[in-house]
C-alpha positions in Angstrom: -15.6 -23.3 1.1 -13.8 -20.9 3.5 -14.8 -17.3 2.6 -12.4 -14.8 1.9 -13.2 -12.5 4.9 -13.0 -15.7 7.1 -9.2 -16.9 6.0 -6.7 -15.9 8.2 -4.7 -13.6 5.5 -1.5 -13.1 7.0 1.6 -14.9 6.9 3.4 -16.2 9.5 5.3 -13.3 11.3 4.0 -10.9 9.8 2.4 -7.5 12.1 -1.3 -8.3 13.1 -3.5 -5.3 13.2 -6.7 -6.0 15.5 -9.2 -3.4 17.1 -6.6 -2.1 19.3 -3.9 -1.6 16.8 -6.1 0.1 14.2 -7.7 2.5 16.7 -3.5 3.4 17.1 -2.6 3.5 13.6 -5.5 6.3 13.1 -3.4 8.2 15.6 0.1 7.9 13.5 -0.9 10.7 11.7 -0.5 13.7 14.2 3.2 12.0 14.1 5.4 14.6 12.2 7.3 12.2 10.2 3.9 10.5 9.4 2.2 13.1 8.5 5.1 14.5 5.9 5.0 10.9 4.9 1.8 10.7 3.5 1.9 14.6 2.4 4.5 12.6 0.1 2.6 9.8 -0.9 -0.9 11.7 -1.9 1.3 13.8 -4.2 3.1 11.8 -5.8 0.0 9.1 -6.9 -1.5 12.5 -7.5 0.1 13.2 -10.5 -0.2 10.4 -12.4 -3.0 9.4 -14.3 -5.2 5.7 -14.0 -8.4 5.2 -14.0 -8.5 1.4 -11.6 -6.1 1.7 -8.5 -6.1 -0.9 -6.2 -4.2 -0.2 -2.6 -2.6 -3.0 -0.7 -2.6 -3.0 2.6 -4.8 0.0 3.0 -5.4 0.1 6.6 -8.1 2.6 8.2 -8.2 3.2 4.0 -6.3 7.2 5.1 -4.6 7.2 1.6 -7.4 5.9 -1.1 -10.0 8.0 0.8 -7.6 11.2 0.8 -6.7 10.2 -2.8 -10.4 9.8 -3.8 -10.9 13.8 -2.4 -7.7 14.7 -4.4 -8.8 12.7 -7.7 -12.4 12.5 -9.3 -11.4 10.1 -12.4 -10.6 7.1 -10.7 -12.5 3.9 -8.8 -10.4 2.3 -6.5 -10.3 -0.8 -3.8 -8.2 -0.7 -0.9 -7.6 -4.8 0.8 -5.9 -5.4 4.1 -5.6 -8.7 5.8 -7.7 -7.6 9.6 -11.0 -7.2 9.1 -11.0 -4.4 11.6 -9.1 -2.3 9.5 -11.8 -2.9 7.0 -14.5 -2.1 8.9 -12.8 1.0 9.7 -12.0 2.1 6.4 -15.7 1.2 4.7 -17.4 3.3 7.3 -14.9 6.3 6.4 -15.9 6.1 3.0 -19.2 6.2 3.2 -19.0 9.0 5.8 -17.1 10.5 3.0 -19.9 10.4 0.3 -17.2 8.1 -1.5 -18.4 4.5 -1.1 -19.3 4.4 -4.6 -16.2 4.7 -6.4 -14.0 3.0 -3.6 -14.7 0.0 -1.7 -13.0 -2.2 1.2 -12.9 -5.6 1.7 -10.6 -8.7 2.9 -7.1 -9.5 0.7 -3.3 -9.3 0.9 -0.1 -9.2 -1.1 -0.4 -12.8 -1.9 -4.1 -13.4 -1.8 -6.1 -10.2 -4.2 -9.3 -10.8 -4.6 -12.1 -10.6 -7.8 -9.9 -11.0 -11.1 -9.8 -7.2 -11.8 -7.2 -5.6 -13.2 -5.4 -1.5 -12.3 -3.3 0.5 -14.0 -2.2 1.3 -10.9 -1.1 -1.0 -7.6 0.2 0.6 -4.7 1.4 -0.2 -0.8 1.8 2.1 2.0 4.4 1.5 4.9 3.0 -2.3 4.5 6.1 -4.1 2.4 8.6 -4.0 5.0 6.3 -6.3 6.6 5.8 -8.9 3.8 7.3 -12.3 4.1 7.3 -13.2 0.8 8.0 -10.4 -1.4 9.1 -12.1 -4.7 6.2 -13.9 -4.6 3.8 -11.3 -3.9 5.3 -9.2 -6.7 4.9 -11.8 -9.2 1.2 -12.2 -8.7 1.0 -8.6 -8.5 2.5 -7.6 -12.0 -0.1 -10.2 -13.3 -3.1 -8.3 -12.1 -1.6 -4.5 -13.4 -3.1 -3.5 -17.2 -0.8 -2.9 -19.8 1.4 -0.2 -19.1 1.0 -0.6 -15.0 2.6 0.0 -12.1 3.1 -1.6 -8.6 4.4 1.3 -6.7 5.6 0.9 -3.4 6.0 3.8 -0.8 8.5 3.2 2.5 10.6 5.2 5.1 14.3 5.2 4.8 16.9 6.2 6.4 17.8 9.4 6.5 20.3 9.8 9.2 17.8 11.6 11.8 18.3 10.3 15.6 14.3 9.3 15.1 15.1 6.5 12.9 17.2 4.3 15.0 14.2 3.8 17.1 12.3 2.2 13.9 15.3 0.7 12.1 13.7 -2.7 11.6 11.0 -1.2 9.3 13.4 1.3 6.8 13.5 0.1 3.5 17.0 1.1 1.5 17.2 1.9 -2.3 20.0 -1.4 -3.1 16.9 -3.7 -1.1 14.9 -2.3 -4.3 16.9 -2.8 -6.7 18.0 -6.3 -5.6 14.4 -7.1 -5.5 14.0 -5.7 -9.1 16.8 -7.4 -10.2 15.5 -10.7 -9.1 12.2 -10.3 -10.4 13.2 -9.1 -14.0 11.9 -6.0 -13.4 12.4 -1.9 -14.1 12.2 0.1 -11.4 12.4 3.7 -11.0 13.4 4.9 -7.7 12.4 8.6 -5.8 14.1 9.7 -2.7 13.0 12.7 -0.6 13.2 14.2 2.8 13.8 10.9 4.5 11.1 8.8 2.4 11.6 6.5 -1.0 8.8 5.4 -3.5 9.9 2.4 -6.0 8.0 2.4 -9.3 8.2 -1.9 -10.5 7.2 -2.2 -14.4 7.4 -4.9 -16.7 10.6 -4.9 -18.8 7.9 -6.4 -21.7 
């Protein structure tokens, strides 16, 4: 049998992150709008409370490490399809003094591994790249504890002359809630400075 960190775990279309591109994405961060983006981000997951968090599409594993500093009362995983990302994030953790209470490892938004459940599901700048978001969703729901929430955390538009150059990645408040709609689910939207977090929950 194929082994998860074998499969290729992308769509097709979707961004492919290899060496190169993950050495780059470590660099977004000096980017203003970036950095103010996940400023946003760590505060807002910040203030709620869960004790299992699992981050899809963690990348160089930036927001669950920074999270895991912030937070003492919470495990989490972090999955991303490229195994270079991985690699990165792992070796961050444990430089970190944090490799037991997060961990790394192969997955996407349609393929999660272990059969764990979170209160808490979340996805960084990584949705706007999914090809098959209703799908994704639905598995997703059926992996969040009773009371979760998938929460998902994109740039919009916020009329600034730097956005045009990015256009095809913004995510709008009415995609959301046409999503939401679709799905059967609640949502509850947050817009600031240019960024917007939606908050799916079961309508059960």
């Amino acid at each position: 049998m194929e082994k998860q960190s074998e499969k290729d775990l992308y769509a097709a279309g979707e961004e492919r992150f290899g060496s190169i591109g993950s050495r780059m994405y470590s660099f977004s961060r000096i980017i203003p709008t970036m950095r103010n983006f996940y400023k946003f981000v760590l505060e807002d997951l910040n203030s709620m409370d869960f004790q299992y968090v699992l981050d899809i599409g963690s990348g160089n594993g930036h927001v669950l490490t920074a999270l895991a500093k912030m937070k003492q009362n919470f495990t989490g995983t972090g999955i991303d399809p490229s195994q270079q990302m991985i690699s990165v994030a792992a070796k961050k953790a444990k430089k970190l003094g944090l490799g037991r209470r997060i961990r790394f490892e192969g997955g996407s938004s349609r393929e999660i591994p272990r059969d764990e459940k979170y209160d808490v599901i979340y996805t960084t700048m990584s949705f706007h790249h999914w090809k098959e978001r209703e799908k994704s969703i639905e598995g997703i729901m059926q992996r969040l504890n009773p009371g979760g929430r998938f929460i998902v955390y994109e740039v919009t538009d916020d009329g600034s002359f730097s956005r045009r150059f990015v256009k095809v990645h913004l995510m709008e408040a009415d995609t959301f809630r046409n999503i939401a709609k679709n799905a059967g689910l609640k949502i509850d939207l947050k817009e600031k400075n240019g960024y917007i977090r939606c908050m799916f929950k079961s309508t059960e």
